[in-house]
N, C-alpha and C positions, 0 to 999 in steps of 0.2 A: 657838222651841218651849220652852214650861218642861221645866226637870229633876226627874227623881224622885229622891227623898236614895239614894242607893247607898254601901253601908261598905266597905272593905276585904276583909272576910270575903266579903261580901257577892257582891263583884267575885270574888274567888279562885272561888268554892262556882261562880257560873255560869261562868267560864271553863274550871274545871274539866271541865264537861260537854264541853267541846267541846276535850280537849287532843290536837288532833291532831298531833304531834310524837311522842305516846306510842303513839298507833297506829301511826303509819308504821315506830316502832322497829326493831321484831321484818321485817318486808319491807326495811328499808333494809338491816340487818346481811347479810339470804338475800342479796341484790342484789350486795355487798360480793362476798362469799364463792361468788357463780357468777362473779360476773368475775374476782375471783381463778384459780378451776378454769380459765375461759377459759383468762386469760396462762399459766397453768404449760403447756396443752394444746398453743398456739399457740406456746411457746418465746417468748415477748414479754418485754420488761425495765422492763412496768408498774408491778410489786410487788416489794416487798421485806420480807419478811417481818418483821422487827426494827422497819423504817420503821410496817408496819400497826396492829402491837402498841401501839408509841406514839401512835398513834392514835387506836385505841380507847380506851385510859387516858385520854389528851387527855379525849376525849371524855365518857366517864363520870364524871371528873369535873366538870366541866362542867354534866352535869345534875343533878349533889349543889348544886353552887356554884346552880346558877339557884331549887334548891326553896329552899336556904338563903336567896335572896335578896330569896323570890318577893314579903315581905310589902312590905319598902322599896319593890322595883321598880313592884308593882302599887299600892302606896300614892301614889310620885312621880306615874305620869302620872293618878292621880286627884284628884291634889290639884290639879296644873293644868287637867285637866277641869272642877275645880269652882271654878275662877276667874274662868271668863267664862261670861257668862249667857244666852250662847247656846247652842242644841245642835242637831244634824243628824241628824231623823228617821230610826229606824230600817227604812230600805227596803234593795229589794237595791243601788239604785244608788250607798247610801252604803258600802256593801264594796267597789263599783269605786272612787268615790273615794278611800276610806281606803288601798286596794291602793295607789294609783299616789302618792298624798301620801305613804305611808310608802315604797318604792322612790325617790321620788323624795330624800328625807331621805338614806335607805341611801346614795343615788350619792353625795350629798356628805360623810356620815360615811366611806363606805369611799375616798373621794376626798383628803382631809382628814388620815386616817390612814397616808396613802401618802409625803406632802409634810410630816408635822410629828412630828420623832422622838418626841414625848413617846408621841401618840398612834399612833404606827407600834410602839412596845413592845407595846402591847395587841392591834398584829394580825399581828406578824410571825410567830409559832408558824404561823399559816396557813398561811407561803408557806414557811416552813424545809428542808421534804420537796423532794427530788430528783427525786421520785414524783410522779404525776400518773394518780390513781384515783379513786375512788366513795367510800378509808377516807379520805382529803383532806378531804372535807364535815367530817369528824367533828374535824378539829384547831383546834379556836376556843380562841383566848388564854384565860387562867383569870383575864385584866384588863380584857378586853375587853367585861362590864357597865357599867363605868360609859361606855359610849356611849350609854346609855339618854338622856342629856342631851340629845343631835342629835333626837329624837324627840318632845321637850315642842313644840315648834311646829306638830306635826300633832295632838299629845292638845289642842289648846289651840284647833283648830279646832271643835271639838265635836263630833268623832266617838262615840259610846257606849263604853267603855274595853271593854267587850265584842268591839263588833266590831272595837276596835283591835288586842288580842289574837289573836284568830284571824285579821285578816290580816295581822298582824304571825311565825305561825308558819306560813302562805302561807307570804311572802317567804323564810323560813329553810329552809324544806324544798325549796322551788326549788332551793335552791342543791343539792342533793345531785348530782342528775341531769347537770348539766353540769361536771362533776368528770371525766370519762372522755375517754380515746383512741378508744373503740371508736364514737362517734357521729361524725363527719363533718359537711360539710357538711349543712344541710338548704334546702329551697325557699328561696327570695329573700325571699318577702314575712313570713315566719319571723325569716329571719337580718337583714331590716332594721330587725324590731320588736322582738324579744326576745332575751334573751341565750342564746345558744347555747356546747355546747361549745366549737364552733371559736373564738370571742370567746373565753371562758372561760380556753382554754388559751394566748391573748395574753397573758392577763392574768398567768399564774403564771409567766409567762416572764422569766429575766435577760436575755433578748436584748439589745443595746443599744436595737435601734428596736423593741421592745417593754415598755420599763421606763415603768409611770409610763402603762397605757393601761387601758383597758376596765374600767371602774369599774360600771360597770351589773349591778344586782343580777338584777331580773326582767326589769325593758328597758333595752334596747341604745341607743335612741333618746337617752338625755341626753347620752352620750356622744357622737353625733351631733352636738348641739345646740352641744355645751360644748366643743369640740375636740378632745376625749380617743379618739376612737373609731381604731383603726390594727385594718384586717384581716387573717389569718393568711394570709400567704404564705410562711411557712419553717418549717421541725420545732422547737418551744420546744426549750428546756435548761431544766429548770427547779431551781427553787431560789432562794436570794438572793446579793446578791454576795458577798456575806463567811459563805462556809457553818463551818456550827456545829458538824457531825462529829459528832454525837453524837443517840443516840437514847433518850438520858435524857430522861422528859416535863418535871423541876422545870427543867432547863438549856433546852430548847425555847421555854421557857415563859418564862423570867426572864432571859435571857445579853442582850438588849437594855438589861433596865433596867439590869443591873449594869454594864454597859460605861455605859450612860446618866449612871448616879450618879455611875461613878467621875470619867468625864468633867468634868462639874458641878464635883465639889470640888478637881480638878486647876486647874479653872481659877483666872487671876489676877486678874479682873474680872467684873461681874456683865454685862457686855455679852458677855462671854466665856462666861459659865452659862449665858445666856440663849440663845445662839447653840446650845451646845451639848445643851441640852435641845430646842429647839422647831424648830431649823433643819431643811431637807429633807434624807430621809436618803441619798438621789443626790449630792446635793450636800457633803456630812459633810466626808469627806476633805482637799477645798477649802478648808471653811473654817477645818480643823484645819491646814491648811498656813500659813494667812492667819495664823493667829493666832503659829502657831508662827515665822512670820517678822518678827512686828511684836516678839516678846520677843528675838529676838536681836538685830533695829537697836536696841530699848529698852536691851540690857544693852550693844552697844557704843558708845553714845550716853555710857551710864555711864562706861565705861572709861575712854573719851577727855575727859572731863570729870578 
């Protein structure tokens, strides 16, 4: 199907119509703040108020950084749309396909980000909260744009960057809803296709046999596929393993990379930077034991020389 020239502006002005992230705003915040009232009602230890604060901030900034961003962002996947010279008619069934190509991207960006510290700096703000609520949706890394990168392989399919848009703020607003304790299980054929709270709350889990699972953004099903998938049989702990203590947003937001950097330039080798930058961050510990054991056979190699 040939393409019509479409600009930048151009793109922004129509997506614009249809920003649904900005509608849901104002009902996500109400949403927040009744489940709030709930927990204080019910005596429950879902919320913490200092934790929601930094949340929200998280949050808001977040949406300065995405308008700040919007012209790059929405420029990048147009420029790879207009790479290839094919395009995929505007029907309803290319919104189902675009949904499940871009969730499908999502499993392995948020899969990816889990197993390689660079890119785990950019999503651990996510998981830092102890909490496990509705103001959770709201804590997205303030680095965690430039994942836009995992997604040139669906703009590149020749989706309309229109409809890649809105079902790309689909897939984001998804996530809100299954942030919460108060949903439970749901039917089977529910919980075997799509990601549910119950899944959800696997995922924010340090448990040991829950670290490292449920990566499925809107479905649960890749995880299926891919081996990743562990279902909730025990009350999460949430949080990460090395918590941060603090409910400063720039420290939430940055205390990865700065341990990340210092890391890097502590080291004595670039197999050693290398390691310490991209290696998995379960694994970290390990390999900082490894390293730290090969410098001191190395210095008493010296010695004895």
């Amino acid at each position: 199907m040939r393409k019509s020239p479409i600009s930048v502006e151009m793109l922004i002005e129509q997506v614009s119509e249809y920003n649904i992230i900005q509608i849901a705003a104002i009902p996500m915040i109400l949403l927040v703040v009744l489940e709030w009232i709930v927990t204080i009602a019910k005596k429950k230890d879902y919320y913490d108020g200092l934790d929601t604060i930094s949340a929200t901030v998280i949050g808001l900034v977040n949406v300065g950084l995405s308008a700040l961003l919007k012209v790059g962002t929405f420029g990048l996947i147009l420029f790879f749309y207009n790479m290839v010279p094919w395009s995929i008619p505007k029907t309803w069934w290319a919104y189902v396909l675009c949904l499940v190509s871009i969730d499908f991207a999502r499993y392995w960006a948020h899969r990816i980000a889990h197993i390689n510290r660079f890119w785990w700096a950019t999503h651990v703000t996510h998981h830092n909260s102890e909490k496990y609520n509705w103001s959770v949706s709201f804590r997205l890394g303030w680095t965690q744009h430039i994942k836009i990168i995992f997604f040139i392989p669906v703009a590149m399919m020749g989706f309309d960057p229109v409809i890649f848009f809105i079902c790309h703020q689909i897939e984001v607003l998804y996530q809100f809803w299954i942030h919460t304790e108060y949903i439970r299980k749901l039917p089977a054929p529910i919980e075997y296709i799509f990601t549910t709270p119950s899944h959800h709350r696997v995922h924010h889990s340090r448990n040991e046999k829950y670290i490292d699972k449920n990566f499925g953004s809107t479905f649960i099903i890749w995880d299926r596929m891919f081996g990743t998938f562990v279902p909730e049989t025990e009350q999460a702990d949430y949080g990460i393993t090395k918590p941060v203590n603090s409910y400063n947003p720039i420290t939430l937001n940055f205390h990865e990379w700065k341990d990340l950097i210092r890391d890097v330039f502590k080291s004595k080798s670039l197999k050693e930077a290398r390691a310490m930058a991209f290696t998995s961050p379960s694994k970290l510990e390990a390999v900082k034991s490894k390293f730290s054991q090969l410098k001191k056979e190395e210095l008493a190699t010296e010695r004895s020389n």
